[in-house]
C-alpha positions as CSV (number, residue, x, y, z in Angstrom):
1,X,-40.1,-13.1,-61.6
2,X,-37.9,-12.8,-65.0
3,X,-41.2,-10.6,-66.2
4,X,-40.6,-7.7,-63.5
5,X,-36.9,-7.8,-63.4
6,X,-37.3,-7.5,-67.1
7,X,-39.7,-4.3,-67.0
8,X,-37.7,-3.0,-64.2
9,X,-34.0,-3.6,-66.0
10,X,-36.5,-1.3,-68.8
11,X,-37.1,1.4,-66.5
12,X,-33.4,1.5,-64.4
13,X,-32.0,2.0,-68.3
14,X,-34.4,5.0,-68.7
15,X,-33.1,9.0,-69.0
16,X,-36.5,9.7,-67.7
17,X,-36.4,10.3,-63.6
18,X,-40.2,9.5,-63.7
19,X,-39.0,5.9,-65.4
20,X,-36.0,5.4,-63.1
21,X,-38.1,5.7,-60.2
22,X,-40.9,3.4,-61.1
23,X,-38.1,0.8,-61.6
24,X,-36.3,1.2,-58.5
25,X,-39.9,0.8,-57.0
26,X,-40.4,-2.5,-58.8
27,X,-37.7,-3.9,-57.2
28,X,-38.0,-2.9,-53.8
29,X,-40.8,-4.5,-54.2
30,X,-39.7,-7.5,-55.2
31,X,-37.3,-7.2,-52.2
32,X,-40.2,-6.9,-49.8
33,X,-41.9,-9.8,-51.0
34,X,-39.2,-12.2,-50.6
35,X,-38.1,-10.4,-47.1
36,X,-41.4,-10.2,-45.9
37,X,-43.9,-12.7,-44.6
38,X,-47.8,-13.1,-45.7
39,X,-50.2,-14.3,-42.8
40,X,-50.8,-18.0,-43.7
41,X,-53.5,-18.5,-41.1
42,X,-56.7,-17.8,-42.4
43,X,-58.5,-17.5,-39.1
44,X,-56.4,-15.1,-37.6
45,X,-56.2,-13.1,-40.7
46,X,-59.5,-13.0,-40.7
47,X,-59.6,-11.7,-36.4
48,X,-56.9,-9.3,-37.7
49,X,-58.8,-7.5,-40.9
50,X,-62.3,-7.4,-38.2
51,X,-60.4,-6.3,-35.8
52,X,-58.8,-3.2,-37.7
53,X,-61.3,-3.4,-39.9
54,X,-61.0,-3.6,-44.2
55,X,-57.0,-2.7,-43.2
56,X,-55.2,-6.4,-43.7
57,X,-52.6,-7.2,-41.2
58,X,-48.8,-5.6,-41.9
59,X,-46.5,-8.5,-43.0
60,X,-43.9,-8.8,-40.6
61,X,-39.5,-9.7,-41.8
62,X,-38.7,-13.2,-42.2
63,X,-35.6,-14.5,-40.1
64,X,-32.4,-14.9,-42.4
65,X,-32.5,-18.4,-41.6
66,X,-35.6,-18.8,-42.6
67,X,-35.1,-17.4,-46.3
68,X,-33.5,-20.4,-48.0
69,X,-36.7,-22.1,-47.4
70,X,-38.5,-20.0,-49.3
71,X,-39.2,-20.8,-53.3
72,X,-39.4,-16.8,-54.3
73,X,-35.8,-16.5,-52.6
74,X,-34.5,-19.4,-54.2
75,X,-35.3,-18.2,-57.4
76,X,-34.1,-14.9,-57.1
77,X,-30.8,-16.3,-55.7
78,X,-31.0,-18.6,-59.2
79,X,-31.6,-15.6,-61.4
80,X,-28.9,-13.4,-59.6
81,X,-26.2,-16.5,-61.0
82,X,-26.7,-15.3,-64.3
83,X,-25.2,-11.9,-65.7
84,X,-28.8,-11.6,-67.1
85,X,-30.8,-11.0,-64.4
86,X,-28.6,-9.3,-61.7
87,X,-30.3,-6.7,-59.9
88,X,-26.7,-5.7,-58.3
89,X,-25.6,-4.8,-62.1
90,X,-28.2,-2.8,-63.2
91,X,-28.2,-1.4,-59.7
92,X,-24.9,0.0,-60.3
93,X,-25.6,1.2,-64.3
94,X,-28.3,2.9,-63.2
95,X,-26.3,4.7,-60.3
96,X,-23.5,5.9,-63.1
97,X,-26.0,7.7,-65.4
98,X,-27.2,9.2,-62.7
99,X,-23.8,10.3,-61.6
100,X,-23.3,11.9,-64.6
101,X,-26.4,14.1,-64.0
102,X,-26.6,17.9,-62.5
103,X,-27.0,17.6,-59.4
104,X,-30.6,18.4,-57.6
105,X,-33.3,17.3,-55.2
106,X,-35.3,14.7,-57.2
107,X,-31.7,13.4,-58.6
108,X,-30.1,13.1,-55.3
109,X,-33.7,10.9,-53.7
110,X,-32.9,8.5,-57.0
111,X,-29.5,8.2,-56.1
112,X,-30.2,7.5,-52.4
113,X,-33.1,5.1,-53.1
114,X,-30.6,3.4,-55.5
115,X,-28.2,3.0,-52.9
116,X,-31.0,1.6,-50.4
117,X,-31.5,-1.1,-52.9
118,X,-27.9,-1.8,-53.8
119,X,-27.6,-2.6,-49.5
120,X,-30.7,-4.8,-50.0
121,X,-29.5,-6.8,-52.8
122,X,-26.1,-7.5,-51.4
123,X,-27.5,-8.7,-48.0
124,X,-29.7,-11.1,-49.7
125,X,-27.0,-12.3,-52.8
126,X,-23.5,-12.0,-51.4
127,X,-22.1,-13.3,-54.4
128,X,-22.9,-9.8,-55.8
129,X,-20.4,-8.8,-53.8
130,X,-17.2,-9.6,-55.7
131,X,-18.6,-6.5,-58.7
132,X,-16.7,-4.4,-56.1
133,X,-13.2,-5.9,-56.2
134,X,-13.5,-4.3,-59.4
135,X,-12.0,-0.6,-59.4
136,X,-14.4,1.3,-61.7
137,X,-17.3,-0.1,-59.2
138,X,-15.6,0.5,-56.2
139,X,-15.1,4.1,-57.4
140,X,-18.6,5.3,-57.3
141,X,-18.4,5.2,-54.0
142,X,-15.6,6.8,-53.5
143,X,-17.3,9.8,-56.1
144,X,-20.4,9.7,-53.9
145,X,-18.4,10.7,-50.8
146,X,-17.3,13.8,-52.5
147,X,-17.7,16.9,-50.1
148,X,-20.0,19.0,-52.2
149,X,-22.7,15.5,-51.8
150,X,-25.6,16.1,-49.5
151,X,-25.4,14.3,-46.0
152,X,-28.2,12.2,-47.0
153,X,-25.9,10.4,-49.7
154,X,-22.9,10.5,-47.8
155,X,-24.3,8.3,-45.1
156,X,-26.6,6.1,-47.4
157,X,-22.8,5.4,-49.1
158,X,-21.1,4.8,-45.9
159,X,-23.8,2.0,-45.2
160,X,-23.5,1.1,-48.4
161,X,-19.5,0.8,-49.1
162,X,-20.0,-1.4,-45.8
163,X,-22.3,-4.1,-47.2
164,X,-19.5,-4.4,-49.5
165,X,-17.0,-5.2,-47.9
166,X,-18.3,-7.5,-45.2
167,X,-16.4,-10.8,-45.5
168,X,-14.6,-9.7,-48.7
169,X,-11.3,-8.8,-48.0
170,X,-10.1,-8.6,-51.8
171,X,-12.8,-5.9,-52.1
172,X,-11.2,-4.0,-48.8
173,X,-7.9,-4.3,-50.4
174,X,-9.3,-2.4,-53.4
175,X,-10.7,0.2,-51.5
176,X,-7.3,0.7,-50.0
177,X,-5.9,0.5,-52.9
178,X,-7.9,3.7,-54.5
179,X,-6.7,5.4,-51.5
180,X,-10.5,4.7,-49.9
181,X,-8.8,5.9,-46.6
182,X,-7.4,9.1,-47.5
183,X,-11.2,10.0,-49.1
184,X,-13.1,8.6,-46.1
185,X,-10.8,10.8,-43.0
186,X,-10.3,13.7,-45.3
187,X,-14.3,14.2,-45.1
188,X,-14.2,13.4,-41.6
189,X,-11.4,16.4,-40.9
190,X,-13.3,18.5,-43.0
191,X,-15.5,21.1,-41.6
192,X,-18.0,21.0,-43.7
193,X,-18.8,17.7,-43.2
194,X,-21.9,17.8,-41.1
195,X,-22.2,15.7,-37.7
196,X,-24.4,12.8,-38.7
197,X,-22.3,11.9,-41.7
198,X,-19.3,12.5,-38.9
199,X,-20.8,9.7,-36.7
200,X,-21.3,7.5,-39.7
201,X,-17.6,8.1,-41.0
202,X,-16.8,6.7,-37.0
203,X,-18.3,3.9,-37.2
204,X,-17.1,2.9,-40.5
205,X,-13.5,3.3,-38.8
206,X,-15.1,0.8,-36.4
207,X,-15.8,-1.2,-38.8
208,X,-12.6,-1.0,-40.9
209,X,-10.6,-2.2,-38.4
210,X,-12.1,-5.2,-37.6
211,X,-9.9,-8.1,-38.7
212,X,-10.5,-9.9,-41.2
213,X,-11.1,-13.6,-41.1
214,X,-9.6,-16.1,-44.3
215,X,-12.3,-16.4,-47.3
216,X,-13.0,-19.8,-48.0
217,X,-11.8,-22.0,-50.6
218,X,-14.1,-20.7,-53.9
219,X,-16.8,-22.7,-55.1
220,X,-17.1,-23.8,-58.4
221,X,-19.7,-22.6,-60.5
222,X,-21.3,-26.2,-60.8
223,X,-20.7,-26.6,-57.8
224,X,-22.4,-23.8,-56.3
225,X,-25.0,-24.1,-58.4
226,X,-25.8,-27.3,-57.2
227,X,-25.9,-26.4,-53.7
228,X,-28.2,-23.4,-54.8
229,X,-30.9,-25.8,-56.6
230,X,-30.6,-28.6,-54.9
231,X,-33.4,-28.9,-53.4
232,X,-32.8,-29.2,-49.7
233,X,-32.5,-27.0,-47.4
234,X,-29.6,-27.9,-45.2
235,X,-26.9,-27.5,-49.1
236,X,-28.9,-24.4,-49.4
237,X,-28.1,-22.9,-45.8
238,X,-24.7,-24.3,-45.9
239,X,-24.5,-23.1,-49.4
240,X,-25.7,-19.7,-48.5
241,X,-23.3,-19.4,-45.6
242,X,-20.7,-20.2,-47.6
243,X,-21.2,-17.6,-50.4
244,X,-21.4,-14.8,-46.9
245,X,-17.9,-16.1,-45.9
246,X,-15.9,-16.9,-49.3
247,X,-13.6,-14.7,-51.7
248,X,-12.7,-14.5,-54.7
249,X,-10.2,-12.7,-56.4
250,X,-11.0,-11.2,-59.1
251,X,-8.5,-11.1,-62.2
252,X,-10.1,-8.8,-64.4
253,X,-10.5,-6.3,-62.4
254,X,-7.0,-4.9,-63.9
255,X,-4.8,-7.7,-62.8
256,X,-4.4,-9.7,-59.3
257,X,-4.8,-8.1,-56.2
258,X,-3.6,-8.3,-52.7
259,X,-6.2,-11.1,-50.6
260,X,-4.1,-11.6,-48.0
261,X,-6.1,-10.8,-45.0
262,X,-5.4,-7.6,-42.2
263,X,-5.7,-8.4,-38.2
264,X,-6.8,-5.0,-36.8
265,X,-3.0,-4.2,-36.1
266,X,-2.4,-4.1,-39.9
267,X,-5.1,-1.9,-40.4
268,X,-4.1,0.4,-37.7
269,X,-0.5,0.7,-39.0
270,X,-2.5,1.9,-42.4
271,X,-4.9,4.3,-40.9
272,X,-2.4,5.9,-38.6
273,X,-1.2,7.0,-42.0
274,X,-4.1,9.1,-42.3
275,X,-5.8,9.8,-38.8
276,X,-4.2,10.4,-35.4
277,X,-5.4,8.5,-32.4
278,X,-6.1,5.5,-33.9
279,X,-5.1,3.8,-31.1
280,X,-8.0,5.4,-29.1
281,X,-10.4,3.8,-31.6
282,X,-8.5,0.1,-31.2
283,X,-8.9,0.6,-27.8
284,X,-12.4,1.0,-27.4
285,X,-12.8,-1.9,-30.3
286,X,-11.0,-4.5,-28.3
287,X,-12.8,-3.3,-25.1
288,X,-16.2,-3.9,-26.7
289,X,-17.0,-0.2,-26.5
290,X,-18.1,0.3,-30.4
291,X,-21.0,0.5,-32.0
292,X,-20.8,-2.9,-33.2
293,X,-20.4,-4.2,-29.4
294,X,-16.8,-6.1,-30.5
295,X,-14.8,-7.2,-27.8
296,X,-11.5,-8.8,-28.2
């Protein structure tokens, strides 16, 4: 695994689009080995590939609880603990440079696709999380959301400023503080601002005000370590569950920050600041009626 993250870090550092692509597609590969699972009977892989004939069966998503039992995702969860091999990092390196380049068909499906994988990588190693209680990381999103972005990057930003966030309030409090709000309903007022990115910016509102539940007390590094490697998969799970729930401030992101955690009233009070109606939105939250299916 350290051999393809290694030729894949190669690529993501590239100028070359051609480059940057092939390593984005190295590790959404990886991703779909470890999410993915292989047929394991050999008799009814056999039925299967007769059956469709020389076509092999498609592998079909392993359960979340099932992944701490798997060696491949143990490793990777190993090899994302060290500054070395995180994907997250590069992830985000290779979404700067291409920041800073004109903007234009092939360069926008890199930046998507590098979005994509930033989601995937979160989902599967919380602990990558915490980069975004940092400022300068929590920026580029705030950047991508910029009016003159295509839809298509818009919305793969919403989704992935979401994965974010989720049980991290220090990284929400960041967002707030880079006045995340004021960026996300001044695209939402705008008319420009086409209806599917519209929906998403709705949703995330949805999402926003949810309240927030207290982080965990942080692991150590030992410790979670040990809980990672142990061996068994009950520390694992409860490791694992643990790392989706805790926070962890982070001081050098330019000082301490706010982790005091919002109830959806807080949050309201905030947003009013910026959007009317609010209340119509904390409404239908508490009633159950949002996209997420929330009730009070």
């Amino acid at each position: 695994m350290e051999t393809l993250l290694s030729h894949s870090f190669d690529y993501l550092s590239s100028t070359s689009p051609q480059k940057i692509r092939k390593g984005l597609r190295q590790v959404e590969g990886l991703l779909a080995q470890i999410c993915m699972s292989k047929t394991t009977n050999p008799a009814n892989k056999r039925h299967s590939m007769l059956a469709l004939g020389s076509t092999p069966p498609p592998s079909s998503p392993k359960k979340l609880t099932d992944l701490h039992q798997d060696p491949a995702y143990r490793e990777f969860f190993k090899l994302q603990q060290s500054f070395q091999w995180n994907v997250c990092m590069r992830l985000i390196s290779c979404l700067e440079r291409l920041l800073g380049k004109e903007s234009n068909g092939t360069n926008d499906l890199l930046v998507i696709q590098t979005l994509e994988l930033i989601q995937g990588v979160l989902l599967l190693h919380p602990p990558s999380r915490e980069l975004f209680a940092r400022e300068i990381y929590m920026n580029l999103f705030l950047d991508l959301l910029d009016p003159q972005n295509c839809p298509a990057i818009q919305s793969a930003t919403l989704l992935t400023l979401v994965t974010s966030l989720l049980d991290h309030p220090v990284n929400t409090r960041t967002f707030e503080t880079l006045d995340g709000l004021l960026v996300v309903t001044s695209l939402f007022k705008s008319r420009t601002t086409s209806r599917e990115v519209k929906m998403k910016l709705v949703e995330f509102l949805y999402f926003y005000l949810m309240p927030e539940t207290a982080p965990a007390p942080k692991l150590t590094t030992s410790a979670t370590n040990t809980a990672i490697l142990g061996g068994r998969g009950k520390e694992l799970a409860a490791a694992f569950a643990d790392h989706r729930r805790r926070e962890t401030i982070n001081t050098q992101a330019g000082g301490e920050q706010d982790g005091k955690t919002r109830s959806t009233e807080d949050k309201q009070s905030i947003l009013s600041k910026y959007l009317n109606n609010v209340q119509d939105l904390v409404e239908d939250l508490k009633e159950g009626g949002g996209p997420f299916g929330v009730g009070s």
